[in-house]
N, CA, C and O of each residue as an XYZ file, in Angstrom:
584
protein
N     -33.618    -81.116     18.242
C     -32.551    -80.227     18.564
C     -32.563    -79.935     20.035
O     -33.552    -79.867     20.765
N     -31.370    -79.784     20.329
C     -31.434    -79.648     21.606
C     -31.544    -78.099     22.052
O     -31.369    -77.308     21.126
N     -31.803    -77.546     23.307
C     -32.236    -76.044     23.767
C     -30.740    -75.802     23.561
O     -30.453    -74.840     22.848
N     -29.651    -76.592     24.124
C     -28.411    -75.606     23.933
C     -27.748    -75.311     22.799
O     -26.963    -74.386     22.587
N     -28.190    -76.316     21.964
C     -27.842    -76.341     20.797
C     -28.270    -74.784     19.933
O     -27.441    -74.310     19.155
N     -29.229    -74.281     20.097
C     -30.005    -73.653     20.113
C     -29.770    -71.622     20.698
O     -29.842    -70.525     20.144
N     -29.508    -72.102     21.942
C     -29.240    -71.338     22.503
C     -27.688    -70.908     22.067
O     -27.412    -69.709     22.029
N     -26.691    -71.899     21.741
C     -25.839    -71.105     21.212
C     -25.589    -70.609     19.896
O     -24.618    -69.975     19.484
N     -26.729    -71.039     19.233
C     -26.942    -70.728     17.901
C     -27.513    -68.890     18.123
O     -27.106    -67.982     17.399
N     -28.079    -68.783     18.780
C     -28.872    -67.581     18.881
C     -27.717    -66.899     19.671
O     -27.416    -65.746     19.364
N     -27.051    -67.543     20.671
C     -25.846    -66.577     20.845
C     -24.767    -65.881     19.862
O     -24.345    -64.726     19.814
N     -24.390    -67.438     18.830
C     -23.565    -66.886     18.056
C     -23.968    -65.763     17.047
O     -23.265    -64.825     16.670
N     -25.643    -66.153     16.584
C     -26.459    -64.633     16.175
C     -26.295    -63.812     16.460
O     -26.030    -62.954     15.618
N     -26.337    -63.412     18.117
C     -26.277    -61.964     18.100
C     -24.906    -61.506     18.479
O     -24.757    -60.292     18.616
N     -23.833    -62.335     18.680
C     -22.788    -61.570     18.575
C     -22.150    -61.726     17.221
O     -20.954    -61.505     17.413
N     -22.353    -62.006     15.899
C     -22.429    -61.773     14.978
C     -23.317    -60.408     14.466
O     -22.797    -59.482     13.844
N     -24.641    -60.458     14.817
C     -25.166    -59.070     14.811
C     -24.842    -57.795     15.343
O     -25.169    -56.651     15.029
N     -23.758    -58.516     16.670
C     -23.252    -56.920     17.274
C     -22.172    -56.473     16.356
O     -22.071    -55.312     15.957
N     -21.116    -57.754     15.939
C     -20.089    -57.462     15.379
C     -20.496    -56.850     14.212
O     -19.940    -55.754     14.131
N     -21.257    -57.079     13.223
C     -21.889    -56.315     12.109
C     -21.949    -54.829     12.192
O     -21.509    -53.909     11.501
N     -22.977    -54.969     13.795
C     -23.417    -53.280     13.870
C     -21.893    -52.584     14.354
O     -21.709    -51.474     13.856
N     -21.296    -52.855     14.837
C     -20.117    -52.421     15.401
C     -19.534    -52.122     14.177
O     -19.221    -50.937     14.059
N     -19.185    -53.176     12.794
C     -18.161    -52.657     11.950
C     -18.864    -51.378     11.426
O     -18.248    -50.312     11.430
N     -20.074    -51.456     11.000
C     -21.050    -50.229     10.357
C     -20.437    -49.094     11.180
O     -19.759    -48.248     10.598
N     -20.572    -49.048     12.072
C     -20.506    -48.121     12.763
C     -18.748    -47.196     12.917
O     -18.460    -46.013     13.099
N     -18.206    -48.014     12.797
C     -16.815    -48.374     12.692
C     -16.390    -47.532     10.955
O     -15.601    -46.619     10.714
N     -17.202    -48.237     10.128
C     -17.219    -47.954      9.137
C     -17.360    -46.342      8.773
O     -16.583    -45.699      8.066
N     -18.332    -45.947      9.314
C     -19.255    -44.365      8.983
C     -18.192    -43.571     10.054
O     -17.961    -42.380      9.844
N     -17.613    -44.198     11.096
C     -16.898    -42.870     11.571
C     -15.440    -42.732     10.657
O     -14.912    -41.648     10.409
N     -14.820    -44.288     10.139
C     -13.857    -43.866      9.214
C     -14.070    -42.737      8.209
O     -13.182    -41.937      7.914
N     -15.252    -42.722      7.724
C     -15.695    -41.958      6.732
C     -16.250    -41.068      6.849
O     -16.749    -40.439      5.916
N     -16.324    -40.726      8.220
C     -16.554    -38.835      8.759
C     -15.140    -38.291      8.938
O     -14.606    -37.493      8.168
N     -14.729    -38.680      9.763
C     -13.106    -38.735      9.474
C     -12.211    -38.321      8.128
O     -11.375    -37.430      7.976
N     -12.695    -39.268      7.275
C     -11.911    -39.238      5.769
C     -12.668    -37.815      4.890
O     -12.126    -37.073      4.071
N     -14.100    -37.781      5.413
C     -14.597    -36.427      4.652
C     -14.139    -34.868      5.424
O     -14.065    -33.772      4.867
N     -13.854    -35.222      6.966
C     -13.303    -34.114      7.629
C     -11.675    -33.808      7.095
O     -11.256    -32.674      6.862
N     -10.918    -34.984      6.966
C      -9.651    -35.000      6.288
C      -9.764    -34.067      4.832
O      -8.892    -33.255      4.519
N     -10.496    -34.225      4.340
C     -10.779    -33.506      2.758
C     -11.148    -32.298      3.062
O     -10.611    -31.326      2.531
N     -12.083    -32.189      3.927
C     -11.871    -30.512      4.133
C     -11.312    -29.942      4.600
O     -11.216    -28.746      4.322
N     -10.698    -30.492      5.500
C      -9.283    -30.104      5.788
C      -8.486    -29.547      4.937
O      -8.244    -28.343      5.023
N      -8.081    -30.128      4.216
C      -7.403    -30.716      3.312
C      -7.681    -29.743      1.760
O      -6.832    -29.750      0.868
N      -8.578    -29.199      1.680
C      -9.136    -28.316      0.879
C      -8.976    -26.813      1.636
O      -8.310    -25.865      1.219
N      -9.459    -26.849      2.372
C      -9.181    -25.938      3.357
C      -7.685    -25.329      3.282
O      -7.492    -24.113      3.244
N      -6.913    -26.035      3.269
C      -5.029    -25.801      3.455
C      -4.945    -25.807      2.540
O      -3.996    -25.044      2.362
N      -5.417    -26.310      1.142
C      -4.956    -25.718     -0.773
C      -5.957    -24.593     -0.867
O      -5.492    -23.781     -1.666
N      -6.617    -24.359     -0.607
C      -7.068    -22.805     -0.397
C      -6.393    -21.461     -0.111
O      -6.307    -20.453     -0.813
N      -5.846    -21.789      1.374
C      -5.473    -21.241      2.043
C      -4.307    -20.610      1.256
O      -4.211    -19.419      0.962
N      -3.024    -22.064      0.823
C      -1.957    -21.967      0.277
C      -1.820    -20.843     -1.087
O      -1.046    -19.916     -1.327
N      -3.305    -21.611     -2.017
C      -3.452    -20.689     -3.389
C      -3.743    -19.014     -2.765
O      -3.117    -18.172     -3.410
N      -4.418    -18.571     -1.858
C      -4.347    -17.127     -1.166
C      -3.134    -16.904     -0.909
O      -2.975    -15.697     -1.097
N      -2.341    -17.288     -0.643
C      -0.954    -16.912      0.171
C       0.183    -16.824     -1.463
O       0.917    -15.894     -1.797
N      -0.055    -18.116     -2.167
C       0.716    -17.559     -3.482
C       0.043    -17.029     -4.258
O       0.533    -17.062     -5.387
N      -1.061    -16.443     -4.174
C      -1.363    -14.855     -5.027
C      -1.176    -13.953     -4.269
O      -1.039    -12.938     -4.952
N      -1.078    -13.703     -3.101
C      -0.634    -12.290     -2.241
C       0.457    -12.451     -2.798
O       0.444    -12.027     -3.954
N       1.952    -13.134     -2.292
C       2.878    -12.997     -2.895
C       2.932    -12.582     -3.917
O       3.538    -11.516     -4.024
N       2.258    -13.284     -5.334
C       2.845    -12.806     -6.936
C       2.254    -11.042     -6.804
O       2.825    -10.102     -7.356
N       1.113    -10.935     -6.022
C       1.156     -9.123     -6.167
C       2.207     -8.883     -5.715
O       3.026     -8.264     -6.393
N       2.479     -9.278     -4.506
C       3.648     -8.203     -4.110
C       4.812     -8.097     -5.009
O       5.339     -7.010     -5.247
N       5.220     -9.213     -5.512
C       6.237     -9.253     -6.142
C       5.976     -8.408     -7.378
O       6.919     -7.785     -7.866
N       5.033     -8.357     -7.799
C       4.370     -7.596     -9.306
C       4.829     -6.200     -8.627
O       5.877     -5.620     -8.912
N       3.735     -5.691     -7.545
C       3.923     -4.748     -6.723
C       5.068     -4.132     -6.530
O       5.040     -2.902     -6.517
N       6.462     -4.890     -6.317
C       8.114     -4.632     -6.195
C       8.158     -4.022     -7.623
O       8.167     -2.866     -8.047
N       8.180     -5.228     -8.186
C       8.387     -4.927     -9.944
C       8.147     -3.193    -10.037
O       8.896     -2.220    -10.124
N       7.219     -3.329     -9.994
C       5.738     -1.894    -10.462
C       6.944     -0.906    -10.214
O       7.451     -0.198    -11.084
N       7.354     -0.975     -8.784
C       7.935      0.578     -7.504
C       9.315      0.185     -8.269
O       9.817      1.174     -8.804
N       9.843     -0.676     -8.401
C      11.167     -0.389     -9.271
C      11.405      0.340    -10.546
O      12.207      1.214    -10.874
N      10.137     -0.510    -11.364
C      10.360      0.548    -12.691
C      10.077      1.743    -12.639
O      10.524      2.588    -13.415
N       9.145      1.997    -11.535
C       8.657      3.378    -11.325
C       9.784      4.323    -10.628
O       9.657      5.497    -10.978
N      10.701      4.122     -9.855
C      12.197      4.336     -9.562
C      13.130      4.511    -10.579
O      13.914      5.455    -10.678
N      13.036      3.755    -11.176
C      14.189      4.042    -12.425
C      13.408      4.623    -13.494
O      13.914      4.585    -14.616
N      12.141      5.214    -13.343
C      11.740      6.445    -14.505
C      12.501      7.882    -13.480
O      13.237      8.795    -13.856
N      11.982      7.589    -12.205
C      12.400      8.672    -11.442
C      13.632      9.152    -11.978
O      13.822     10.171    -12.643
N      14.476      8.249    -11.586
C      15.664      8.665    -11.283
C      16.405      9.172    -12.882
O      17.387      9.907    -12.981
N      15.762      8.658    -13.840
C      15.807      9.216    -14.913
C      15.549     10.757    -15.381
O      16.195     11.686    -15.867
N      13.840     10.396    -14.822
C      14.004     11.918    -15.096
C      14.367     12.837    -14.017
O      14.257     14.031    -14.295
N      14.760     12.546    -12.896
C      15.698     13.335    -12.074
C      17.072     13.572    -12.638
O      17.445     14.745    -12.620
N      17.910     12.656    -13.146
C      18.873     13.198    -14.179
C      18.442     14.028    -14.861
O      19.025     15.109    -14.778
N      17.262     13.936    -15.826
C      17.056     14.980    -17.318
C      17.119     16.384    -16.554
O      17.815     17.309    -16.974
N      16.335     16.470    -15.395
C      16.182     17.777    -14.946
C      17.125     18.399    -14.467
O      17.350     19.609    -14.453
N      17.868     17.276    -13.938
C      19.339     18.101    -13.528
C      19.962     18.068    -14.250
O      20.929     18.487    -13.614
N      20.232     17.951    -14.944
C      21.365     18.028    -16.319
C      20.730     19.603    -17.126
O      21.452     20.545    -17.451
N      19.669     19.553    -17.256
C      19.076     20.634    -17.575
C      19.234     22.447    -17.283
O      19.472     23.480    -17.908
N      18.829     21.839    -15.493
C      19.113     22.354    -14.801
C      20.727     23.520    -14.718
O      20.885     24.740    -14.662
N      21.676     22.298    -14.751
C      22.873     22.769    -14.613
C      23.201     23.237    -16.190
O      24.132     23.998    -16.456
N      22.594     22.855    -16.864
C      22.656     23.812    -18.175
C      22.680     24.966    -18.100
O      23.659     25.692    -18.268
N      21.286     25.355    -17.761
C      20.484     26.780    -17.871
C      21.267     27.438    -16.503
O      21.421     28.633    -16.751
N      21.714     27.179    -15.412
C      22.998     27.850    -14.885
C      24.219     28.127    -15.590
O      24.635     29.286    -15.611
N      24.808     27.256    -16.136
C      25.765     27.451    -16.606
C      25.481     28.468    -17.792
O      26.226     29.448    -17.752
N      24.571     28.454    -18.835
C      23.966     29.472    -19.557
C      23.714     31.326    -18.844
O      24.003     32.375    -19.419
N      23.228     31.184    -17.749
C      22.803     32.492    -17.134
C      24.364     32.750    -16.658
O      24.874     33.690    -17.267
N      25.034     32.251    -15.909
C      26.154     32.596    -15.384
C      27.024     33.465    -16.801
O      27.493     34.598    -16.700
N      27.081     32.490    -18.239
C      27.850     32.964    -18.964
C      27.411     34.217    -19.795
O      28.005     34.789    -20.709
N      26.135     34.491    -19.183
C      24.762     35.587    -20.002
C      26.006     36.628    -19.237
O      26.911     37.272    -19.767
N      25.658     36.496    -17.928
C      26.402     37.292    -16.477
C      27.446     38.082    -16.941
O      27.560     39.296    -17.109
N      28.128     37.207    -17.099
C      29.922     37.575    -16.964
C      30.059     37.977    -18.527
O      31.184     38.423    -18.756
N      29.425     37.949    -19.383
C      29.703     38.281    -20.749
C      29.106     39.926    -20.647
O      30.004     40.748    -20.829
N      27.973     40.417    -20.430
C      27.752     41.648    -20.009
C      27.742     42.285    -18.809
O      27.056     42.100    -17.804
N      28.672     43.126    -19.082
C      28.700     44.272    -17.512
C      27.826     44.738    -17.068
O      27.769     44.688    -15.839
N      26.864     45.325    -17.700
C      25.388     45.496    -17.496
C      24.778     44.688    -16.942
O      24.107     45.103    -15.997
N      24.730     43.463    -17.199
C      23.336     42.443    -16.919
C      24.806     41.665    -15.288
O      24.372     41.105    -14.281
N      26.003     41.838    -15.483
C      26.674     41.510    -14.099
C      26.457     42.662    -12.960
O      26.270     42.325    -11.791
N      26.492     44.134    -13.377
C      26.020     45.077    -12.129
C      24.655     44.531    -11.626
O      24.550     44.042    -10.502
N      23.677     44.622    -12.436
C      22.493     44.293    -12.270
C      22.278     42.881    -11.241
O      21.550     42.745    -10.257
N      22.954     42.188    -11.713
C      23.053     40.553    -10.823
C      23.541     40.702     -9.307
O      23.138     40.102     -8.311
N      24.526     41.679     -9.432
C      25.386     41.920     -8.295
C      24.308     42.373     -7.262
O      23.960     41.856     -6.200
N      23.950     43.333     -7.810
C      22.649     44.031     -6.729
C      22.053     43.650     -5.615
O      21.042     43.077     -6.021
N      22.051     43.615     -4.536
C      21.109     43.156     -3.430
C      19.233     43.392     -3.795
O      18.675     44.400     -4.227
N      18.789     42.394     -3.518
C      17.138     42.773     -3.472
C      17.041     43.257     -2.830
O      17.975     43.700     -2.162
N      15.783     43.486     -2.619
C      14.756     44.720     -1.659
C      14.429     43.671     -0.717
O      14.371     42.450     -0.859
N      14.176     44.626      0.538
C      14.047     43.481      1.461
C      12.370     42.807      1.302
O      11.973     41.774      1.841
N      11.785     43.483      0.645
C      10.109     43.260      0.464
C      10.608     41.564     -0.240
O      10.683     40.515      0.400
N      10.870     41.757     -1.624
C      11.030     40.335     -2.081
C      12.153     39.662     -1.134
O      11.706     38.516     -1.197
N      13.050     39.569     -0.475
C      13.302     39.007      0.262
C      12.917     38.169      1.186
O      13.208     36.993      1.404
N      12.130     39.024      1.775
C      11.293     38.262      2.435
C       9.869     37.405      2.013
O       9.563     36.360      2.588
N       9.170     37.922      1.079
C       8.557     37.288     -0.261
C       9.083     35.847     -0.540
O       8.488     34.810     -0.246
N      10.315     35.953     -1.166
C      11.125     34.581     -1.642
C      11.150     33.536     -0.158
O      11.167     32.309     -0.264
N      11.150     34.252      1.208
C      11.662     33.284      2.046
C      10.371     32.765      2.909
O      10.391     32.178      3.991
N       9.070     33.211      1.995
C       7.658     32.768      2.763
C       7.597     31.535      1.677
O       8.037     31.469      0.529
N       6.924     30.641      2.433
C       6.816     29.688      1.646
C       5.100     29.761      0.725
O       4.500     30.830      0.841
N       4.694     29.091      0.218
C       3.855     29.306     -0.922
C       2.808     29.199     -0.059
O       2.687     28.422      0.888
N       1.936     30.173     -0.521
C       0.122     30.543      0.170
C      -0.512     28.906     -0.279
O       0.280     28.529     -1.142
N      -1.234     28.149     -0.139
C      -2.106     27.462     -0.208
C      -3.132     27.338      0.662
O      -3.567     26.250      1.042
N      -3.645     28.654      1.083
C      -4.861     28.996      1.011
C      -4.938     30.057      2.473
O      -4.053     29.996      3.326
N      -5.967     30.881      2.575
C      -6.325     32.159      3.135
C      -5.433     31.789      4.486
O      -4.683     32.636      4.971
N      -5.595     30.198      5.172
C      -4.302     30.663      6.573
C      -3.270     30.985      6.349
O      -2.634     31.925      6.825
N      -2.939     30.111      5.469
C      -1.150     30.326      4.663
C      -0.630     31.666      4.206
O       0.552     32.005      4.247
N      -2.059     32.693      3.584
C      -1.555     33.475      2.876
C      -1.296     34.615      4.234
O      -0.252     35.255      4.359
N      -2.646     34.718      5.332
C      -2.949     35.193      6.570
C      -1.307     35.314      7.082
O      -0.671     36.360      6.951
N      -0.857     34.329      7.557
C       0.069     33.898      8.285
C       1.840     35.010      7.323
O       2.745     35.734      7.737
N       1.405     34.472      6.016
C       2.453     35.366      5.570
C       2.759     37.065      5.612
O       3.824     37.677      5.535
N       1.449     37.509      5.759
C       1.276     38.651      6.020
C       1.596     39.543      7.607
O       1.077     39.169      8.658
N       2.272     40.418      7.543
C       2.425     41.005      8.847
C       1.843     41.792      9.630
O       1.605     42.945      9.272
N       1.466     41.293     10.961
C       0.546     42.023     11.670
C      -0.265     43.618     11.586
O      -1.474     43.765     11.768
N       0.361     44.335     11.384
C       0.513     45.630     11.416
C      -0.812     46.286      9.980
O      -1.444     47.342      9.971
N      -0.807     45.067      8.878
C      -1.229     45.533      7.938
C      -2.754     44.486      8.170
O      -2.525     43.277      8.171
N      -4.068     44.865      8.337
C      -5.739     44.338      9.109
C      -6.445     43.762      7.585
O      -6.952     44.324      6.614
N      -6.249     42.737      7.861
C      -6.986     41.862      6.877
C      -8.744     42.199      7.255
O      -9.106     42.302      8.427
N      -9.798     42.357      5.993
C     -11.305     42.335      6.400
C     -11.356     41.490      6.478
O     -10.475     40.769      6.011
N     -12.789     40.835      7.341
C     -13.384     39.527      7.692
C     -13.597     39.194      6.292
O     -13.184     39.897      5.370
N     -14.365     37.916      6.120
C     -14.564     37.280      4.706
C     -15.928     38.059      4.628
O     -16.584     38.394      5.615
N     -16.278     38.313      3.251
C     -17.871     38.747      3.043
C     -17.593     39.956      3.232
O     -17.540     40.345      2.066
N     -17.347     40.958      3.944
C     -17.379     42.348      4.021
C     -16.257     43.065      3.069
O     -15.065     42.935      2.789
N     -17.384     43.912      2.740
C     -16.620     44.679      1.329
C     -15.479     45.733      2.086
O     -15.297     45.668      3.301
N     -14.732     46.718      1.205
C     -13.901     47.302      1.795
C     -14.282     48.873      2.262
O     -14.983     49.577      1.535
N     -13.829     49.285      3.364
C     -14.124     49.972      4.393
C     -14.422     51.791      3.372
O     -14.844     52.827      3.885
N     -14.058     51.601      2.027
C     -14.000     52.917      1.271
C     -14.980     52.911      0.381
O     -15.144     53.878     -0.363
């Protein structure tokens, strides 16, 4: 055999051996690639299935505040209907006795007057505040001065 004979035998070897290592290589990044694609890819049907269950709450959520609206408004009718009953009832109490119409007619006292136009105590500032200066609330804890 001859050396060149030889020599290109061992050439065509190793660029056959490069081409080998090259496809391998070639190979494993397709397939880092194709496994990054999948998680990807998993990643975004994840994502998607989060996004259509937020939605179906909300929409449940809508649902919920609607029916809960139309109990309202229901029983906001019952009460007013009620309501304008038991007026219409007192008015005809009214005007059917002269007695119980002088009586109606009457002006309050200015004490409940002003009573009716405080709004409701919910708790010692509220009640504090309704009260008028002039009349000395005790500190808390101390008994009364008699």
């Amino acid at each position: 055999m001859n050396a060149n004979s030889i020599a290109a035998k061992l050439i065509a070897g190793a660029l056959g051996l490069a081409l080998l290592v090259g496809a391998v290589l070639y190979v494993r990044t397709l397939r880092a690639e194709l496994a990054d694609a999948n998680h990807q890819l998993a990643d975004a049907n994840a994502a998607i299935a989060s996004r259509d269950q937020t939605i179906n709450g909300l929409r449940q959520n809508q649902k919920n505040k609607a029916d809960q609206q139309k109990q309202l408004d229901t029983s906001t009718g019952t009460v007013a209907t009620k309501l304008a009953s038991a007026r219409q009832e007192i008015r005809k109490v009214i005007n059917e006795n002269p007695i119980v119409r002088s009586w109606a007619d009457t002006p309050l006292p200015d004490d409940v007057v002003r009573l009716s136009n405080t709004p409701a105590a919910t708790g010692a500032d509220a009640y504090r505040a309704g009260v008028s200066n002039d009349i000395a609330l005790h500190a808390a804890g101390n008994g009364a001065d008699d």
